[in-house]
N, C-alpha and C positions, 0 to 999 in steps of 0.2 A: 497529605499524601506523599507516599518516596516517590522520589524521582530518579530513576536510575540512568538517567544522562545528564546529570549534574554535570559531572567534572568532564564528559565526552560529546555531550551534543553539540556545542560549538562547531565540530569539525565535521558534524554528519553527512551536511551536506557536499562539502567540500571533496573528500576523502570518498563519496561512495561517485563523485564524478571523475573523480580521477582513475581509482578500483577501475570503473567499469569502461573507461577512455568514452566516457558522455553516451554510453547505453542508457542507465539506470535511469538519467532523467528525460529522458525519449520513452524510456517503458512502462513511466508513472503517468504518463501524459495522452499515451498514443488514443485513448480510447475516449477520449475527451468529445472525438468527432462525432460520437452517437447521439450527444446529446446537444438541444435546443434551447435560447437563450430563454428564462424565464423558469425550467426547469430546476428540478430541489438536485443538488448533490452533496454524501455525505463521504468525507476523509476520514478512514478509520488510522491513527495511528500518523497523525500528518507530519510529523517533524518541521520540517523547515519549509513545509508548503507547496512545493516546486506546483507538484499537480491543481491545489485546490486556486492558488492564485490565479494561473494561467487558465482556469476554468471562471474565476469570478473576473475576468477579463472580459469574458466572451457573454458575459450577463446570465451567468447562471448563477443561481441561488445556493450558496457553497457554505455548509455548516462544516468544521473541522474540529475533529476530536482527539486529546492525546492526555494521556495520565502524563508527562510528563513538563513541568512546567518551565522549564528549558527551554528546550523545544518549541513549545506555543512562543513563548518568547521571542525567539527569532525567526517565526511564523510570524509575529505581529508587526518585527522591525521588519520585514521583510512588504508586510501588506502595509504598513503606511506609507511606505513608499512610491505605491500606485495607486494613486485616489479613485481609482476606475475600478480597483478592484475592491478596496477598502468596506465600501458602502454594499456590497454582496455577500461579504463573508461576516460567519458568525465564528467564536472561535469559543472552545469549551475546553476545560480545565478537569476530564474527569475521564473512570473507569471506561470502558465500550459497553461494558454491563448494565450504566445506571441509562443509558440511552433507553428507551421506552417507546420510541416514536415508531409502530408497526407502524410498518405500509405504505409509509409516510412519502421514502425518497424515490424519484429517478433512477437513481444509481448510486449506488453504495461501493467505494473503493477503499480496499485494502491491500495499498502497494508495500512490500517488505515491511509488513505486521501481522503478519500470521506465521514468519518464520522463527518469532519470538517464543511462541510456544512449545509447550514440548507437546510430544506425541499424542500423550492420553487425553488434551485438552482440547487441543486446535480445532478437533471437530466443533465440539461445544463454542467454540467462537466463528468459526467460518458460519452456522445456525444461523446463530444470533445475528449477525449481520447481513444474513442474506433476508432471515425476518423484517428489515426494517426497510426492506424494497417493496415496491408498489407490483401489486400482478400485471407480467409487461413486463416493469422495469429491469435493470439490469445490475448483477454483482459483477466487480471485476475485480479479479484477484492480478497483482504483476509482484512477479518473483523471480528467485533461480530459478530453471529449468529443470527435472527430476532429471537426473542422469539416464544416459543408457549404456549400453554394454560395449567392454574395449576400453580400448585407448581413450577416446571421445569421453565415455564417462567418468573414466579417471581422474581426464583434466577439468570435466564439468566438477567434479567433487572435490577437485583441488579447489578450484575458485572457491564455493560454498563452503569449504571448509577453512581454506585463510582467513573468509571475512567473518563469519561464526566466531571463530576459536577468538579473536579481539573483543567482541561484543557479548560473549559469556564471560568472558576475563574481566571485562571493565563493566557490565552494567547488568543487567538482572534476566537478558536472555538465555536458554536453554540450548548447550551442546545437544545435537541430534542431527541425525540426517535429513537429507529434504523431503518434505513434504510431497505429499503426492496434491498440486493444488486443482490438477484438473479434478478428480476423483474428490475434490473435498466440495468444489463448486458443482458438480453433479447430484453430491450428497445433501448438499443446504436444498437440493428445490427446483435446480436451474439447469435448463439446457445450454451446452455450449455453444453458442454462436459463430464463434470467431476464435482464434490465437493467433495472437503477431509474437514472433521470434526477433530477441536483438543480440547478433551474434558478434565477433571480433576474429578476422582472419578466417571466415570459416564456420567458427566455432560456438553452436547454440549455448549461452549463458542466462540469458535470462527471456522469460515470456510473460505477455499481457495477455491475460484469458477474461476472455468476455462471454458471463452467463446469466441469460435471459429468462425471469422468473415466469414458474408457468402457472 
């Protein structure tokens, strides 16, 4: 399989804490609280784990999934490190496609993995991932925020477009605007629940949207 954070994931983690002055990994996390130890959760797109560890901490059941074998990598130097967490986590080495498991999870997240695609696809993947939630359970998608109009949206599109315009240069994601993600987790199936906003100075950048399969 290609792995298009070969030469780039290393720094993923690192570099999207610093981008976000420590939002980004507060926004992969925050929604953790809904769920109950012994419960299934599945990481679409985990990189470096931030969320799925901190969830196999708390003794949930934490499968994580990334085509990119990078990444799992320092998802695994990452989870042997906590033997608390280690023995919770399953970690998969493949497409989000070849996943099969209707119905199966808790909650299904996919933080900053659906910005990877482009337009005419993301639907077809927000679907599929929200197919593999249990009725009840919940999708949560945490991203940029869809801009809004002015000034404010400007600067929102500025963010999104700095960090974009790096990671279609260096790895196999798609220049495009952002994603409408409430409107894509409404589309899979799922009532909205909740959205936490994580701002800087003010300024809505990124949100955790939590939707509840009906």
């Amino acid at each position: 399989m290609k792995d298009g954070y070969k030469w780039v994931g290393f720094q993923y983690e690192l570099s999207g804490n610093i981008y976000s002055l420590g939002r980004i990994p507060k926004c992969k996390s925050t929604m953790l609280k809904h769920l109950k130890p012994g419960q299934k959760l599945l990481v679409a797109g985990a990189g470096h784990g931030t969320e799925a560890i901190q969830a196999a901490q708390m003794g949930i059941d934490v499968t994580v999934v990334d085509l990119s074998a990078t990444m799992l990598r320092h998802c695994r130097g990452r989870m042997d490190k906590c033997s608390d967490a280690a023995a919770c986590m399953t970690c998969i080495n493949d497409d989000i496609f070849n996943i099969q498991d209707t119905e199966k999870y808790d909650m299904v997240m996919a933080n900053f993995f659906l910005n990877v695609f482009p337009e005419k696809r993301v639907d077809e993947v927000a679907n599929h991932l929200a197919s593999l939630v249990k009725p009840g359970g919940y999708f949560v998608v945490g991203e940029f925020v869809l801009p809004e109009k002015g000034l404010i949206g400007l600067l929102q599109n500025l963010n999104w477009y700095l960090a974009i315009l790096f990671y279609s240069a260096t790895t196999e994601a798609t220049l495009h605007p952002v994603h409408d993600y409430a409107g894509l987790v409404r589309g899979s199936g799922c009532d909205i629940e909740s959205i936490e906003y994580f701002s800087i100075m003010g300024l809505k950048l990124y949100w955790s949207i939590l939707g509840k399969k009906k």
